[in-house]
Phi, psi and omega in degrees: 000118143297110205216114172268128191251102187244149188272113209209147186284313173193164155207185192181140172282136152248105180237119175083032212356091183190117157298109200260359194184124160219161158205156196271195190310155186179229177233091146297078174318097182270137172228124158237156176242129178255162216293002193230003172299147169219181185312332186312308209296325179299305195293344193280320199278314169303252183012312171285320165306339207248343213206356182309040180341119217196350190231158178295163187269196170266021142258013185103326205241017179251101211274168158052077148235333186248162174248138178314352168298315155311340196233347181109358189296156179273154161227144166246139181249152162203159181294158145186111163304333179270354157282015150253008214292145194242128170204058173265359176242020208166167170267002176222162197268140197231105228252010221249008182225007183286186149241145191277130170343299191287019153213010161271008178260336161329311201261328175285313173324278192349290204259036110316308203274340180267347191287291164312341181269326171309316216236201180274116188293353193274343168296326209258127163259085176239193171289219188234127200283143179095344204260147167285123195235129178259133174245106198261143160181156181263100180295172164272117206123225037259147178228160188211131090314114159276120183279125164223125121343308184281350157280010193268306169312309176293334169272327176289317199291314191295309192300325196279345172280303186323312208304294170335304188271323157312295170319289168321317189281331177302293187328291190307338216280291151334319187277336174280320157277034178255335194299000000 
């Protein structure tokens, strides 16, 4: 799963022009999902979205001490399927690592509804899923962030292996000296 976070003075969904969702500062949130995600990967991406420190403290002048739960802020969400698009093969984009609409809108509710259940439901805000959408926003900044869950995995695999191959060099290390 994937999520891009931009820290932002207001944003806001349009669709057909009528405006379905804005909110004044916060988090805009691009979310995509891919074809093998599962709830780990949903709690990993909430857990990071709700705690990032990302906003200055409260005088100001302490830039990455609060988080938006800290400061009280809207988030808006929108789906985006194009945050897997692959074009390593080509000049047009190839979506075949996206998850298909008809079971990624399961899982984008899913994290609406887990979202609002973490933080304040009247903060979290999104578009309309599936829909052609214009998404307007002032970043801040500008800070921008990218989330991938499997690097979050890849790192727990890389830390819990270091962790391993350290315990073998104490062990060799130990058994030599006994010798």
């Amino acid at each position: 799963m994937r999520a891009v976070l931009q820290r932002v003075l207001n944003a806001s969904v349009t669709i057909n022009n009528v405006q379905v969702s804005s909110i004044n500062r916060g988090l805009c949130v691009l979310l995509g999902i891919a074809t093998d995600d599962t709830e780990d990967d949903l709690e990993y991406i909430i857990k990071k979205i709700l705690n990032v420190r990302i906003f200055e403290d409260e005088t100001g002048k302490k830039m990455w001490a609060r988080n938006v739960k800290d400061m009280g802020l809207e988030i808006l969400c929108v789906s985006q399927f194009t945050l897997y698009g692959d074009v390593t093969k080509g000049n047009k984009p190839d979506f075949h690592c996206s998850m298909k609409a008809e079971f990624s809108k399961e899982m984008y509710t899913n994290f609406i509804n887990r979202m609002k259940q973490e933080y304040f439901e009247d903060r979290i805000k999104d578009g309309v899923f599936g829909a052609m959408m214009n998404v307007s926003l002032v970043n801040e900044g500008p800070v921008t962030l990218e989330l991938d869950s499997r690097k979050f995995i890849y790192a727990e695999k890389k830390v819990s292996s270091s962790k391993s191959k350290n315990k073998d060099i104490k062990e060799i290390i130990t058994s030599n000296k006994t010798v």
